[in-house]
Structure formats: C-alpha cells, structure tokens
C-alpha positions as CSV (number, residue, x, y, z in Angstrom):
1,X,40.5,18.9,-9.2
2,X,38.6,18.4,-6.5
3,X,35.2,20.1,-8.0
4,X,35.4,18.4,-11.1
5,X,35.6,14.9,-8.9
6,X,32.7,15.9,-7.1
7,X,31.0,16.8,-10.3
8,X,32.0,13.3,-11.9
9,X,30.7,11.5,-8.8
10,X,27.6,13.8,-8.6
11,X,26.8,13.0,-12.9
12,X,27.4,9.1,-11.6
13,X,24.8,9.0,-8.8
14,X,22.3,10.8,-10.7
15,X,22.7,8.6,-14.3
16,X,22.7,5.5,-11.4
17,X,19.2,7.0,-10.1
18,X,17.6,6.9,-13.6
19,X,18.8,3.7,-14.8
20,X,17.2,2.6,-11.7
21,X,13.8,4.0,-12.5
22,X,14.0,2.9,-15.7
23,X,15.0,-0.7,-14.9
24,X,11.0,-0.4,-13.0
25,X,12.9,-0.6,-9.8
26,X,10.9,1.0,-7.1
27,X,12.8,3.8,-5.7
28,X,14.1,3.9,-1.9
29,X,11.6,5.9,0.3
30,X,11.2,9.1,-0.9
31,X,10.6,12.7,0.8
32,X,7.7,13.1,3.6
33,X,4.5,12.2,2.6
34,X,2.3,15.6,1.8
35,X,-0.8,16.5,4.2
36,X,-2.7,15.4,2.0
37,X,-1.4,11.7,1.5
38,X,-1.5,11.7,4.9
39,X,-5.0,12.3,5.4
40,X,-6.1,9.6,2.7
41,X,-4.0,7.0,4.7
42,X,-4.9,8.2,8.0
43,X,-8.7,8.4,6.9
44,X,-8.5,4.7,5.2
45,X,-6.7,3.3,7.9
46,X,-9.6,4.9,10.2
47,X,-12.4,2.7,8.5
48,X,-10.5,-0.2,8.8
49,X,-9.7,-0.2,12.2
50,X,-13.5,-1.5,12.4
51,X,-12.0,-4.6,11.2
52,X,-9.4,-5.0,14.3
53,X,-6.7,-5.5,12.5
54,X,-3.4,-4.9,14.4
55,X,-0.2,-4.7,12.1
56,X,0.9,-2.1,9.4
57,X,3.8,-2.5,7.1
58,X,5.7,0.4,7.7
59,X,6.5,1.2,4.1
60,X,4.4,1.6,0.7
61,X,4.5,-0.3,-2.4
62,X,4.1,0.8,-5.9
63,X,0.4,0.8,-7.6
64,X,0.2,-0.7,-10.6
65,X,-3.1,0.6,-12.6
66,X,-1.5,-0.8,-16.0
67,X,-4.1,-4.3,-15.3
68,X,-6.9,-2.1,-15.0
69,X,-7.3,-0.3,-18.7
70,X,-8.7,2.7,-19.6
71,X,-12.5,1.8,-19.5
72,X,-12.4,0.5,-16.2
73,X,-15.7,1.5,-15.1
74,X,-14.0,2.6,-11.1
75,X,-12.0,5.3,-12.9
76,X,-14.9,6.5,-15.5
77,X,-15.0,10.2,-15.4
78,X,-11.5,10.6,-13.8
79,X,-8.7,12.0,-15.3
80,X,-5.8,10.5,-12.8
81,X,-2.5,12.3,-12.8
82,X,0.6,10.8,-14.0
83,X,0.6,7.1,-13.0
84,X,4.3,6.7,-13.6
85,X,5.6,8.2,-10.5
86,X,3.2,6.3,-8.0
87,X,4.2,2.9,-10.0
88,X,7.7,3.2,-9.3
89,X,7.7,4.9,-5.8
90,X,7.2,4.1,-2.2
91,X,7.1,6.0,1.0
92,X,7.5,5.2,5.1
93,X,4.5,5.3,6.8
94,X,4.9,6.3,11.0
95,X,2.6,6.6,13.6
96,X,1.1,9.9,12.9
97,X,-1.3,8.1,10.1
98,X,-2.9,5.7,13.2
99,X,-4.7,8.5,14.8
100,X,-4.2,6.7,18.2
101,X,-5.4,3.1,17.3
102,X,-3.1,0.1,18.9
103,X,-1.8,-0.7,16.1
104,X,1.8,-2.0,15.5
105,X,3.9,-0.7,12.8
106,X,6.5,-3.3,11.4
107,X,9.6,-2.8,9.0
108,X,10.1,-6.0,5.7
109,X,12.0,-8.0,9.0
110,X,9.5,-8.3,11.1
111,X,6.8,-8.9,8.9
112,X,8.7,-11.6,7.2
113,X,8.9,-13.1,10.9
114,X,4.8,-12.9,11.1
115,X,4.1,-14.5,8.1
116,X,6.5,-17.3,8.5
117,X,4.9,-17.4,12.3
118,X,1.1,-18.0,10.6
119,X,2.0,-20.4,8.1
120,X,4.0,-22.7,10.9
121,X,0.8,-22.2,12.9
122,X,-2.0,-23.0,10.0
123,X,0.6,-26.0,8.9
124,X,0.8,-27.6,12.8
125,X,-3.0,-26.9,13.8
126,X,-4.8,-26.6,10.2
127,X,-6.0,-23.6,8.5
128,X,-9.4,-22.9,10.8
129,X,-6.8,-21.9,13.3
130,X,-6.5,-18.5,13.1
131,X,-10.6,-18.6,12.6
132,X,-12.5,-18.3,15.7
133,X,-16.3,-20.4,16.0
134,X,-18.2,-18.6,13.5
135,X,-15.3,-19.0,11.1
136,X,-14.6,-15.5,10.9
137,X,-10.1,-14.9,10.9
138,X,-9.4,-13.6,14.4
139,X,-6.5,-11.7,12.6
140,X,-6.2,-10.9,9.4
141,X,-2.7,-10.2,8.9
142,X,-0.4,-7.2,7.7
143,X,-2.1,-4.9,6.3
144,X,-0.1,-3.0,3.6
145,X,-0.9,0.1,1.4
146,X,0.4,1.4,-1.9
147,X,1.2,4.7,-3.2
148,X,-1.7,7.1,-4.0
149,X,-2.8,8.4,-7.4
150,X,-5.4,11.4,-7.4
151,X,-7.3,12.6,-10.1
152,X,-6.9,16.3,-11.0
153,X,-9.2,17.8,-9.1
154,X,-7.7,16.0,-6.2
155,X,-11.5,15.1,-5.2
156,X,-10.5,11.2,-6.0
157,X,-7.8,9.0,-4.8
158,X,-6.9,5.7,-6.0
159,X,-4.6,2.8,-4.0
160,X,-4.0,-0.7,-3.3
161,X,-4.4,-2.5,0.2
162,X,-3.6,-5.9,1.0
163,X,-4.0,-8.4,3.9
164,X,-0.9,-10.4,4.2
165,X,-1.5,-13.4,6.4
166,X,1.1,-15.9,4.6
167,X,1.3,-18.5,2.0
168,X,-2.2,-19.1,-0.3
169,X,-4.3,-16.8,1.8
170,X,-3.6,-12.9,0.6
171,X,-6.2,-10.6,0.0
172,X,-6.5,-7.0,-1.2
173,X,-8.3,-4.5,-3.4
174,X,-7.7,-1.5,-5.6
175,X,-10.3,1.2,-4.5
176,X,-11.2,4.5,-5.5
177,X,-11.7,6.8,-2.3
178,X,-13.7,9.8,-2.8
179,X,-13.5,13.1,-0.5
180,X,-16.7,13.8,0.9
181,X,-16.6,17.0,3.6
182,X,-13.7,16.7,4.8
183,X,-12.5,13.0,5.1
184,X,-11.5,10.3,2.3
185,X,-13.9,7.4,2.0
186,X,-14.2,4.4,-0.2
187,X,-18.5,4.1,-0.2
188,X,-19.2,6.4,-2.8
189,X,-17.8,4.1,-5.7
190,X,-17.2,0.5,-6.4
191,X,-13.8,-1.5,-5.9
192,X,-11.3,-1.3,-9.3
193,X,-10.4,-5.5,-8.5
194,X,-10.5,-7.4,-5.2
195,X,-8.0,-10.8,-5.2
196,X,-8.2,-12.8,-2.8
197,X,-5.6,-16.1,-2.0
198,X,-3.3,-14.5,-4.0
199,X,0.8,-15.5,-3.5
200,X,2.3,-12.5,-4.1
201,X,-0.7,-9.8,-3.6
202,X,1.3,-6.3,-3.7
C-alpha cells in the first residue's frame, strides 16, 4: 500500500512538472550550472565590470530567440541547439561567476527594493539624478542575465542582459559571444537587438 502511494504521488509531481513547462512557465532553478556556463557568465560579467556596475540579480531568466527569426543576420552560419530548454529555464548565479569584483549579488526582494529606491529618487530630484556632470548614469542598475544557448560546436553562445534601473529606463541586448583562445567575448560579432527604455526588459 504504501509503494503504490508513493508511486501515485511520484506519477502526480512529475505530470505537475510537465504541465508546468508546457503552460511556458519557467521552471524553479535547476541543477548547477556546467563549467562551461560558468565561464561564459564569468567571462561576460568580466568585460562588463569596465562599466562599474555594482549589482547582479542572483538568478537567470529565460531567453527568448522566437523575436529574432531564422535569418537573423547575428545567428547566420550557426546552428543553435535546442532553444526550448533555455526559454523555459533559469538557474542561480553565486559568487564564483564575479571573479573577485565588488559586486553585490541580490535575490527578486531586494532588487524589487532598488528599483522602487531609483524611481522615488529620479521622481523627488528629476531624472539627471543618478547622471553625474557629463551626463553619463553613475549607476546603471541591476544587471541581469538570461540562460545560454550555444551552437553545436559550442564555439558560440548566445544570451540576454539587461540593466534594470526602474520604471521607463531599461536597457539590454541579445548578443552572440564567440570563444576566442580561451575566454568568451562579444567583439567578434554584432548585437542580435538592443532595447533600450523598455518596461518590462527580461
């Protein structure tokens, strides 16, 4: 009795898990990211620390390539693997993809708390606020990352990062990274899309 109850509860949770991919839910985080993964974040998050940005969302979000179509000239001459998984996925991201940088990791609370913070600033002392003189941001927000997709010879990798710095003034860009030697970088090929003042930018 008591197998064929854990058997019935077992056949629940996994028809529950599949109705939940198929409803496009993102799944909860899944298992450890690969070496691999970690090296593209690591390597992006590397080249971006040029731009002093100081706060990472600790989890991914799914990329969505399905805007893109298959002509796009950023993915001409790569066959990506299966899309699917990386648009309905997301993983944690922890302290060993910041290489050392001061850079704070935040969970979907606190970031919630930052943005809110911004807005309430750029609404009391005008949006030039958070620019400093030359009109350049002094901070440009949460920077957040989506799931990877490589291409088949795993020589490519394609993702989504976006500034979040609150209401009307989002920014991102899908990007094809390339390995060169032995790191990831995204100078070898153009940008897929870049938004910018987007509400809802993920």
């Amino acid at each position: 009795m008591k197998w064929s109850l854990k058997l019935l509860l077992m056949g629940l949770g996994l028809a529950g898990l599949m109705s939940y991919r198929s409803a496009g839910v993102p799944l909860p985080y899944k298992t450890l990211l690969t070496p691999e993964q970690l090296q593209v974040y690591g390597d992006f998050i590397e080249s971006f620390s040029k731009t002093n940005f100081r706060v990472l969302s600790n989890r991914t979000f799914p990329l969505d390539l399905s805007g893109l179509g298959k002509d796009a000239a950023c993915l001409q001459g790569l066959q990506l693997e299966d899309t699917q998984e990386s648009s309905h996925s997301i993983h944690s991201l922890g302290s060993e993809v910041l290489r050392g940088h001061s850079i704070q990791i935040v969970d979907e609370q606190q970031e919630t708390s930052i943005l809110k913070q911004r807005d309430s600033d750029v609404a009391t002392h005008g949006k030039d606020y958070l620019n400093d003189a030359s009109g350049i941001p002094r901070d440009l927000g949460v920077l957040a990352l989506s799931e990877i997709v490589f291409d088949k010879s795993h020589r490519f990798a394609v993702l989504k990062y976006v500034f979040l710095c609150g209401a009307h003034c989002n920014s991102g860009a899908i990007l094809v990274l390339e390995k060169v030697g032995s790191q990831w970088t995204g100078k070898t090929r153009r940008a897929c899309t870049f938004e910018m003042n987007r509400d809802n930018p993920r």
